[in-house]
PyMOL commands that place a pseudoatom at each C-alpha (Angstrom):
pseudoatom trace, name=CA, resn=UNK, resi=1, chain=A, elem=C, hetatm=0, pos=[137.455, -115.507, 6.992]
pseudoatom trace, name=CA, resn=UNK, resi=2, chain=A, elem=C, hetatm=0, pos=[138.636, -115.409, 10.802]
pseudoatom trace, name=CA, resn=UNK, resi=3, chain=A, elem=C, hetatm=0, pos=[135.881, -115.183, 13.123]
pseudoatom trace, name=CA, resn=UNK, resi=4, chain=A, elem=C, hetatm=0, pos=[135.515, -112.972, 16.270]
pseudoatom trace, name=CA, resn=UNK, resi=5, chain=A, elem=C, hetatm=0, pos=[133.925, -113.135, 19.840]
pseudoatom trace, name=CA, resn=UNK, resi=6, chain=A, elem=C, hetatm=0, pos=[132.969, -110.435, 21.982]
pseudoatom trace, name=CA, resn=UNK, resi=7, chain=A, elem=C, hetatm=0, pos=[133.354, -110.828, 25.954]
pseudoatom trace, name=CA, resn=UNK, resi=8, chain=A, elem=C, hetatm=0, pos=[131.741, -108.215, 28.226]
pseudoatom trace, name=CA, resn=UNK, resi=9, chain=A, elem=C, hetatm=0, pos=[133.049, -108.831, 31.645]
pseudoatom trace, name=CA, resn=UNK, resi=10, chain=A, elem=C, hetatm=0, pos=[131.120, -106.683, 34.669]
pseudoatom trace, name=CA, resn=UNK, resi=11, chain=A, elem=C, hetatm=0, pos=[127.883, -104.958, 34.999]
pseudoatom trace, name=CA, resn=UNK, resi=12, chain=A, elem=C, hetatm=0, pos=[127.166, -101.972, 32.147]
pseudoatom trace, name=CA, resn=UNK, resi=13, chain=A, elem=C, hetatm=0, pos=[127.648, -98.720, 33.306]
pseudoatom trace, name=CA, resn=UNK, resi=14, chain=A, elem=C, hetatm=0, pos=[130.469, -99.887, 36.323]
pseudoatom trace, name=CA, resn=UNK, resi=15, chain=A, elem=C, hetatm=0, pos=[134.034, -99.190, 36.256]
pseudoatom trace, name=CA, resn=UNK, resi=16, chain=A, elem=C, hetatm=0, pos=[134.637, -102.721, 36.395]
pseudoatom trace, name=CA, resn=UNK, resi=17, chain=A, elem=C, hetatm=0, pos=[133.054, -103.094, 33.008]
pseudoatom trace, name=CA, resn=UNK, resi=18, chain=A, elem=C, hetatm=0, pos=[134.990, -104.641, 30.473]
pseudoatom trace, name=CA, resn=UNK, resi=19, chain=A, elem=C, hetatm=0, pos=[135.000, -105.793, 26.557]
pseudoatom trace, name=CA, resn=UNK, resi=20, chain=A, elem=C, hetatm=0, pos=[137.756, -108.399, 25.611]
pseudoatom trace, name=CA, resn=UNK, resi=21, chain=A, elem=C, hetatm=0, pos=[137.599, -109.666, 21.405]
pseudoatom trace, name=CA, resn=UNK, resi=22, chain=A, elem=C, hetatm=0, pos=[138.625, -113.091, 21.715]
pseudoatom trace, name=CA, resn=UNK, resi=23, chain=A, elem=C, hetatm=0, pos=[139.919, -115.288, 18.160]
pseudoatom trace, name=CA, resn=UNK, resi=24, chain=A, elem=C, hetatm=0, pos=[138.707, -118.862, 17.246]
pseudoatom trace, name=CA, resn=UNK, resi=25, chain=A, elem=C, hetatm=0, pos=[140.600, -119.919, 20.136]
pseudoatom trace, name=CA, resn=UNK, resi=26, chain=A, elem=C, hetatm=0, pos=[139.402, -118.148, 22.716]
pseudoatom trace, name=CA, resn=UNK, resi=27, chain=A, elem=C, hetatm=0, pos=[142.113, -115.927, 23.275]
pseudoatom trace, name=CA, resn=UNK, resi=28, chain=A, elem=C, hetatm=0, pos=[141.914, -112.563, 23.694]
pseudoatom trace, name=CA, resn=UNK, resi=29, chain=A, elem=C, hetatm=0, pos=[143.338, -110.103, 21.322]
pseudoatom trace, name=CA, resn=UNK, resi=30, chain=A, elem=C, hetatm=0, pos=[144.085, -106.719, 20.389]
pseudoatom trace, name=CA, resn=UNK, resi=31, chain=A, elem=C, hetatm=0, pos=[141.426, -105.460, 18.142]
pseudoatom trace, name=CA, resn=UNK, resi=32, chain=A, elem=C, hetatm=0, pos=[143.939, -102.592, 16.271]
pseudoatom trace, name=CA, resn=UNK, resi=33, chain=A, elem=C, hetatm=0, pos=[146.533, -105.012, 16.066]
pseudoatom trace, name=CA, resn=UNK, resi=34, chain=A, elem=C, hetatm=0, pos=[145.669, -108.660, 15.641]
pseudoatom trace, name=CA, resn=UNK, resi=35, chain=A, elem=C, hetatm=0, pos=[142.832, -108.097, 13.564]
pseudoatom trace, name=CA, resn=UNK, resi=36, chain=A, elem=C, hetatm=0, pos=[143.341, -107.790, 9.787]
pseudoatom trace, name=CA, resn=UNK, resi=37, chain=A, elem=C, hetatm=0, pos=[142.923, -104.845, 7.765]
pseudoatom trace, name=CA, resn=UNK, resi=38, chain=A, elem=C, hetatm=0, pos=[141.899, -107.390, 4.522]
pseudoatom trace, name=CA, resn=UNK, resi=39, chain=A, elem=C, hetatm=0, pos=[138.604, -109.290, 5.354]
pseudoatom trace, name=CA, resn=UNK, resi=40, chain=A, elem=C, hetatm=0, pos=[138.597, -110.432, 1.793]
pseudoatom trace, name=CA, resn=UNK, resi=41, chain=A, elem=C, hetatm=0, pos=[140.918, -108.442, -0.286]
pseudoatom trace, name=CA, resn=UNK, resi=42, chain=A, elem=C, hetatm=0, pos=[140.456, -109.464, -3.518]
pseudoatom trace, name=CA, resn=UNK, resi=43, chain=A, elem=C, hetatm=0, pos=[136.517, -108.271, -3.183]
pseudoatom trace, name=CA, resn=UNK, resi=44, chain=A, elem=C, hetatm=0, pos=[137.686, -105.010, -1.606]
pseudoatom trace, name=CA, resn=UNK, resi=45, chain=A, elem=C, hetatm=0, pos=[136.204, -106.208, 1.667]
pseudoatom trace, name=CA, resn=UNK, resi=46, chain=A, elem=C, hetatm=0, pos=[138.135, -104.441, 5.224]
pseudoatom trace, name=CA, resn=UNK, resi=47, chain=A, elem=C, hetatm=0, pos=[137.334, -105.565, 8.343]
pseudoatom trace, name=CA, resn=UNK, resi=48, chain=A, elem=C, hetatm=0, pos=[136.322, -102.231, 10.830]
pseudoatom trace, name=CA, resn=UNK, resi=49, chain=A, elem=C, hetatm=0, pos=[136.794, -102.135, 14.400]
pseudoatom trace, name=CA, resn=UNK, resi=50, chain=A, elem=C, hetatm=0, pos=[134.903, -98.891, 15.951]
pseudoatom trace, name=CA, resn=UNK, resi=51, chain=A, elem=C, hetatm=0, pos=[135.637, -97.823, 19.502]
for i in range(1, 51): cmd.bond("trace and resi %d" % i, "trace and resi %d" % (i + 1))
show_as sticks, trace
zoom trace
């Protein structure tokens, strides 16, 4: 199963804050695209991003 990082860039509540999901690499990436739908599809596990 892939893992995920969240990175929060500025101060909470600014307009120069920011959340980036980044992959195993450390790259950033789109949650609605790169992400999977299947986390584990034989299980019926789906992975859920919420905005």
């Amino acid at each position: 199963m892939a893992e995920y990082k969240v990175r929060a860039v500025g101060g909470a509540n600014t307009l120069e804050h920011r959340v980036f999901i980044e992959n195993q690499e450390g790259k950033v990436v789109s949650p609605f695209h790169d992400i999977p739908l299947w986390a584990d599809k034989a299980n019926g596990i789906l992975n859920m991003v919420v905005e």
